[in-house]
C-alpha positions, -999 to +999 in steps of 0.1 A: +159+003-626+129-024-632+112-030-595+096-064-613+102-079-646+076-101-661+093-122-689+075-143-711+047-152-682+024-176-696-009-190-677-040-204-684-071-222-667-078-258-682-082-250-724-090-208-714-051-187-716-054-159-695-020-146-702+003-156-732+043-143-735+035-115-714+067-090-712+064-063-687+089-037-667+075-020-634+102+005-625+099+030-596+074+059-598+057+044-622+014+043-617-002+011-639-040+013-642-056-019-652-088-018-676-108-047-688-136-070-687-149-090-664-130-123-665-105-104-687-075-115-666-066-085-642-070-098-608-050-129-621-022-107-633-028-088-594-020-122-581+013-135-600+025-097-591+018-107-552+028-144-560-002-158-549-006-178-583+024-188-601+029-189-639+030-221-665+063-207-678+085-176-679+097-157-650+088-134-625+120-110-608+106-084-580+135-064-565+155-075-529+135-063-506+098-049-521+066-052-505+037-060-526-001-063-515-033-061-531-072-070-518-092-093-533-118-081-550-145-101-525-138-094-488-159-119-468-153-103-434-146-131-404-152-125-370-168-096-368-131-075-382-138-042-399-128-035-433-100-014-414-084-041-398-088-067-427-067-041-447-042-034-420-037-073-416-033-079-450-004-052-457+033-070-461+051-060-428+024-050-409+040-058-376+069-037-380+041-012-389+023-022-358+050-016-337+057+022-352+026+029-343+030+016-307+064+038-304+048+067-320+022+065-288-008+070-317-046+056-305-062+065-337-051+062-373-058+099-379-028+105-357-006+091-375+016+113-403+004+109-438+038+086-448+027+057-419-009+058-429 
């Protein structure tokens, strides 16, 4: 079973296409390493996975009920947050995270159990 289907994504910046017909099937287990260039397209493709940049055509299914995040490749830190806490805040259900770790009665993150971290 396909967690996310790309089909036929297309998307481009002014005249410059970034990504053209693109056909592609995540299923689970599967690892995905992206290589390339700078300016070669990957954080874009990063970003219609997490839907934070939709394409010019085609069509984008993620399975009922997955979580996906990613980190920008610039983190400008605000108010004085660690790189800890940006990441924690920018997980997908990170209050129901939050509040497993409250129940769980952890004070530090190397208390938790390897699954939670």
């Amino acid at each position: 079973m396909s967690l996310v289907v790309f089909e036929k994504v297309c998307l481009g910046f002014g005249k410059k296409t970034i990504v053209s017909d693109l056909d592609l099937r995540i299923g689970e287990g599967d690892r995905i390493g992206l290589i390339g260039h700078n300016g070669s397209g990957k954080s874009t493709l990063l970003k219609l996975l997490g839907g934070d940049t939709k394409p010019d055509s085609g069509k984008i299914v993620i399975a009922r009920g997955l979580r996906i995040g990613w980190l920008p490749q610039d983190i400008a830190l605000e108010g004085g947050r660690t790189l800890t806490e940006f990441v924690r805040s920018s997980v997908p259900g990170r209050e129901e995270l939050d509040e497993r770790i409250v129940q769980a009665g952890v004070t530090r993150l190397s208390e938790l159990p390897a699954a939670d971290r």
